[in-house]
N, C-alpha and C positions, 0 to 999 in steps of 0.2 A: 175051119170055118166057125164063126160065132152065129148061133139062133138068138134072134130080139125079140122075144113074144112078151105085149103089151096088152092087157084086159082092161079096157072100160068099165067101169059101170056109172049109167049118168044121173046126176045129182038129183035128191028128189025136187019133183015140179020141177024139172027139163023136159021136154018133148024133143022124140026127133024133129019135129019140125020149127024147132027155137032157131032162129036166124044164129045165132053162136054156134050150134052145130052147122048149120049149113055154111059157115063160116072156115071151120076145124075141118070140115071133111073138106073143103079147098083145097087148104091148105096141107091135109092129111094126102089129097089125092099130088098135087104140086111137090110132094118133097122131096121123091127118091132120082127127081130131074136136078134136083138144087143140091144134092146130096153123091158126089161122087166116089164115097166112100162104100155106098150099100149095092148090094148084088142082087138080091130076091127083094120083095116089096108087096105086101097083099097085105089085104085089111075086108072085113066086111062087116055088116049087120046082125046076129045073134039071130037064128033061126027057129031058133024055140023056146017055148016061154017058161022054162022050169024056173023055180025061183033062185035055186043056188045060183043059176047062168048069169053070167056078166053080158052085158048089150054091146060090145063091139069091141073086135080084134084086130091085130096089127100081128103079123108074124112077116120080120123080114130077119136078113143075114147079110152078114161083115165077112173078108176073108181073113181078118185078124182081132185081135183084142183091139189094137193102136186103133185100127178103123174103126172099130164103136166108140171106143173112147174120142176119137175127133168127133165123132156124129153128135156125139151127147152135147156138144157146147156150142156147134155150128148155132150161126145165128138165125137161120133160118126152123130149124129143130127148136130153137129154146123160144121163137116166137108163135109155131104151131103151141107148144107146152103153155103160152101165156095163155091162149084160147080155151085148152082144152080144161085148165085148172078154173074155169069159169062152169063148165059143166060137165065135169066126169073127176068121178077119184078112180082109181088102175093100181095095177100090182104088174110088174114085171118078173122076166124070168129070162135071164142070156144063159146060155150054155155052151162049149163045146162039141161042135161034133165031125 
């Protein structure tokens, strides 16, 4: 199994309540329906306000490499990414496990 964990953190002067987020979590919430490659699927809000912390997580999983790697180009994935490059930069992190 591959772990997908994706951190947020959104751009300065974005609010959660900028219509392009509410836009990205749609479309965030919609994908792993459109996406028949992924197994697990979770994301939420950033609970605490430390300043290291990034404001929003994605942790899903693939049962192979080949499955993330189709996920990454899906067109539905690369049009969520056009959104969210509007208001959030992120670090990723796949692993084996």
């Amino acid at each position: 199994m591959i772990r997908h964990i994706v951190l947020f953190k959104l751009k300065p002067g974005v609010a959660r309540d900028d219509p392009r987020v509410a836009q990205w979590m749609d479309m965030m919430r919609a994908l792993p329906k459109l996406i028949p490659t992924s197994v697990d699927w979770e994301y939420g809000w950033n609970v605490t306000d430390r300043p290291i912390a990034y404001d929003f997580g994605l942790n899903s999983s693939f049962r192979t490499r080949d499955d993330l790697m189709a996920y990454l180009p899906h067109p539905d994935h690369q049009a969520m990414v056009a959104v969210a490059k509007q208001v959030a930069d992120w670090v990723i992190c796949d692993y084996e496990y």
